[in-house]
C-alpha positions in Angstrom: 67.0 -97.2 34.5 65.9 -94.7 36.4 63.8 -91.5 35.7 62.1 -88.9 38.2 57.9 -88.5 38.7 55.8 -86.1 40.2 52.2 -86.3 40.7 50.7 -82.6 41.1 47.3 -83.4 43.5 44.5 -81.2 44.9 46.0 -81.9 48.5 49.7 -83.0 47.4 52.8 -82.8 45.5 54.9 -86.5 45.7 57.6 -87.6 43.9 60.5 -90.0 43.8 62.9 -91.5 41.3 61.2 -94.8 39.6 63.0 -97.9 38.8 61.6 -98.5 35.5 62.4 -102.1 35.5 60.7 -102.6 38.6 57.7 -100.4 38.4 58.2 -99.4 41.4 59.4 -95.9 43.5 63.4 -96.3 43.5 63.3 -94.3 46.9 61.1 -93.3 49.6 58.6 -90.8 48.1 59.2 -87.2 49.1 55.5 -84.7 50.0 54.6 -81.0 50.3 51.2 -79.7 50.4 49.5 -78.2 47.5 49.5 -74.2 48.0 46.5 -72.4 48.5 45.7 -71.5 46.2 47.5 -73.1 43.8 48.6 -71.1 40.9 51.0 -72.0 38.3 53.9 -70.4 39.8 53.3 -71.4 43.3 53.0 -75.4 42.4 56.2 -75.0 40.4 57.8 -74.0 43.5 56.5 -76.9 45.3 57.5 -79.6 42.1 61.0 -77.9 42.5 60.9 -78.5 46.4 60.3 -82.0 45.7 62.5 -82.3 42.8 65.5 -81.0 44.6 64.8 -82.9 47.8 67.0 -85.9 46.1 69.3 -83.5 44.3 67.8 -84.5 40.9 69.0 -83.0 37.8 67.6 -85.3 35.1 64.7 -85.5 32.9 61.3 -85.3 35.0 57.7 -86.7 34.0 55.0 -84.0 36.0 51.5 -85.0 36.2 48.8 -82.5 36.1 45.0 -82.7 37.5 43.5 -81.9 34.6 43.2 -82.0 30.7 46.9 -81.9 29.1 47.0 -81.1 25.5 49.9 -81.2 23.0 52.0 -82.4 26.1 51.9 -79.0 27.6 49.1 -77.1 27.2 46.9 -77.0 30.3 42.7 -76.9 29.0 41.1 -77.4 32.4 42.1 -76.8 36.7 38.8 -78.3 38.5 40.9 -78.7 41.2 43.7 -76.1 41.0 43.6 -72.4 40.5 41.9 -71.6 37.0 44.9 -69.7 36.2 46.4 -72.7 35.0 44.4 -72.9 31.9 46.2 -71.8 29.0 49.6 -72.6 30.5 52.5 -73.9 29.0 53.5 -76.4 31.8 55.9 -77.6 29.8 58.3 -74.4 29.7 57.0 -73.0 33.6 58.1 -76.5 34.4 61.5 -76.4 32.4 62.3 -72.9 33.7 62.2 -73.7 37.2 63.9 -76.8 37.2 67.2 -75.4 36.0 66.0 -77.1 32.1 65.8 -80.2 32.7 63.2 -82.1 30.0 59.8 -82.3 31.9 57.2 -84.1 30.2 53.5 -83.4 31.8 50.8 -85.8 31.2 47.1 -85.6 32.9 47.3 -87.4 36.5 44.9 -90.1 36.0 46.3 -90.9 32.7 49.3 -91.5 33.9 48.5 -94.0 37.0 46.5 -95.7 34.6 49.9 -96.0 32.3 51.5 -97.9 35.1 48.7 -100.0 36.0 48.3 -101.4 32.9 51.9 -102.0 32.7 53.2 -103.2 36.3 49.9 -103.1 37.8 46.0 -104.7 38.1 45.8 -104.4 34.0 48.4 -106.2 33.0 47.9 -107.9 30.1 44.1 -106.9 29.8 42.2 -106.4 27.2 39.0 -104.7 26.0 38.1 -102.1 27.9 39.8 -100.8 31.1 38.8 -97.7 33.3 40.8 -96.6 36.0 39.2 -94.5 38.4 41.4 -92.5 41.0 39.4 -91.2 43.9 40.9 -88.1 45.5 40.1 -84.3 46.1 38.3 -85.3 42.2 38.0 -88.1 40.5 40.2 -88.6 38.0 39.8 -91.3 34.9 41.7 -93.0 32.4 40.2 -95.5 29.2 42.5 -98.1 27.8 41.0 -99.9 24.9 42.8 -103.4 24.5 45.6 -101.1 25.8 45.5 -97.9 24.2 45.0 -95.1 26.4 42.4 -92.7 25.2 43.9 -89.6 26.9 42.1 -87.0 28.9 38.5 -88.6 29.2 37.5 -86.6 32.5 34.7 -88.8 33.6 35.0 -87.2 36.8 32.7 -84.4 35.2 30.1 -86.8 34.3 26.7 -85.3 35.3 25.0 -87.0 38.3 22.1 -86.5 39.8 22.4 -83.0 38.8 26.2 -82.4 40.0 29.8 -83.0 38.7 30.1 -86.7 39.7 33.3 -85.8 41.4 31.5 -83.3 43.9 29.3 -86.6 45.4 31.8 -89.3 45.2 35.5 -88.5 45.6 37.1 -89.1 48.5 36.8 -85.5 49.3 32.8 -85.8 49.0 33.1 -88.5 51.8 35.3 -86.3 54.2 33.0 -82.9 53.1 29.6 -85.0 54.0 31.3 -87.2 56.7 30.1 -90.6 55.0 30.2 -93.8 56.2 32.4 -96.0 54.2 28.8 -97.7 53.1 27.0 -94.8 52.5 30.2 -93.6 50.4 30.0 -97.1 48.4 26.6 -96.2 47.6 27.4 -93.3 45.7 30.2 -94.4 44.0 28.3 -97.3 43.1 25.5 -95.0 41.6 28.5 -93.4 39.1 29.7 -96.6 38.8 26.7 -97.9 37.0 26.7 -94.2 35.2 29.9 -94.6 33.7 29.3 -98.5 32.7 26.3 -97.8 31.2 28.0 -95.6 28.6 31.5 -97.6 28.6 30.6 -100.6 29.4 34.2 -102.1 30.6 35.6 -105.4 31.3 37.4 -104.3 34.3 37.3 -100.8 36.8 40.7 -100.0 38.6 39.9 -98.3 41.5 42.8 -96.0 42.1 43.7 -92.7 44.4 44.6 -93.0 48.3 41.2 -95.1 49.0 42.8 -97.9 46.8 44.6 -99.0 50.0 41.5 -99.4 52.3 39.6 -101.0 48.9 38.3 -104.1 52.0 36.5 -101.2 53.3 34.4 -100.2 50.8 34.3 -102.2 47.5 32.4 -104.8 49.0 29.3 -102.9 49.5 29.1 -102.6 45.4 26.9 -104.2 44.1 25.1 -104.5 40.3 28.2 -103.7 38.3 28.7 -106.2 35.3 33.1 -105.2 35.0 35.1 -106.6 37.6 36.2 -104.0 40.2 39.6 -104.1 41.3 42.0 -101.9 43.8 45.1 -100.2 42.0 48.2 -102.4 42.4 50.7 -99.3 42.6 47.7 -97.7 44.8 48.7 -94.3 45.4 52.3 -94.2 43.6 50.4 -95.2 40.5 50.6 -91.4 39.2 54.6 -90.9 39.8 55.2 -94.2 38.4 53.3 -93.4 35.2 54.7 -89.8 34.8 58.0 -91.5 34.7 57.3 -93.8 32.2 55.8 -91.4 30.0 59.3 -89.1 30.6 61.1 -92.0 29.6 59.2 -93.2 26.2 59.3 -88.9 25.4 62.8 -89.2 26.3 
């Protein structure tokens, strides 16, 4: 079975059809850049772009960067123009793709969906926080599997900013960090969001998931296990998909 994903980014807009029985992106994912700046009706132009670059016409799971309520309504847009709050992503969505059934789920959320299930938490219980490093940093909380949706840990205080602003990926390109001068700091929110979770296992997920040898042995201290994301970067499609399909 097959169903479509998109993962909305900060930098990016991917998608692919996902073979559900696999886990996996049924085709080579399809790109466009996140507009600038990046209103509602400007990223539902660029979701349609990638939706209709494999002639799709079926049901579609949409990821958003950002708090997702009732399945559609958007709360919060750290990362994408503040426009977006308020919206109905759900019916922008369904307009522009023809109505089709989208389902939109927040981004981290949904990598951590397919992680869980075809990925580094497989068959783990207790608690499990996936961590996607990016333009933000995104989080999801499973608690002997349950997802606990929309936790936001990227907007934990530290050392007096938005944890996200010293230790995404984007915070390393801004500052122009060394790989273990960016370890450091995540580190640091590492311990910050242990300390109030205390986890048996972090899934570090997001783009830096693939070059995890550079970085994730520099951390030190931290109690949970620290792991890169299986999926690594086609975590969030993958998850969007599955949530389209259980909605479905």
């Amino acid at each position: 079975m097959q169903i479509f994903g998109v993962d909305i980014g900060g930098s990016g807009i991917k998608g692919a059809p996902v073979d559900l029985d696999r886990g996996d992106l049924a085709e080579e994912r399809f790109k466009v850049l996140t507009p600038h700046p990046a209103t509602p009706e400007s990223v539902a132009d660029g979701v349609k772009e990638v939706v209709d670059h494999f002639g799709w016409t079926g049901p579609v799971g949409v990821t958003f960067p950002g708090v997702v309520t009732g399945g559609s309504t958007i709360r919060t847009a750290a990362n994408v123009d503040k426009s977006w709050i308020d919206t109905d992503a759900r019916a922008l969505l369904r307009g522009r793709l023809g109505g089709a059934e989208v389902t939109v789920v927040n981004d981290a959320d949904a990598a951590g969906i397919a992680e869980m299930s075809f990925g580094a938490g497989q068959d783990r219980q207790g608690t499990v926080v996936l961590l996607t490093f990016g333009t933000g940093i995104g989080s999801a909380v499973f608690i002997d599997g349950a997802l606990v949706p929309n936790s936001e840990l990227g907007h934990l205080e530290l050392h007096g900013h938005d944890a996200e602003k010293r230790a995404s990926s984007k915070a390393k390109e801004d500052h122009d960090l060394s790989w273990e001068d960016w370890a450091q700091r995540v580190q640091n929110y590492l311990a910050h969001v242990e300390m109030l979770f205390s986890p048996e296992l972090f899934i570090i997920g997001g783009g830096v998931s693939r070059k995890a040898h550079k970085f994730l042995h520099y951390i030190e201290g931290i109690k949970a296990e620290i792991v890169p994301a299986q999926l690594q970067n086609n975590a969030g499609i993958v998850g969007a998909a599955m949530r389209a399909a259980k909605n479905g």
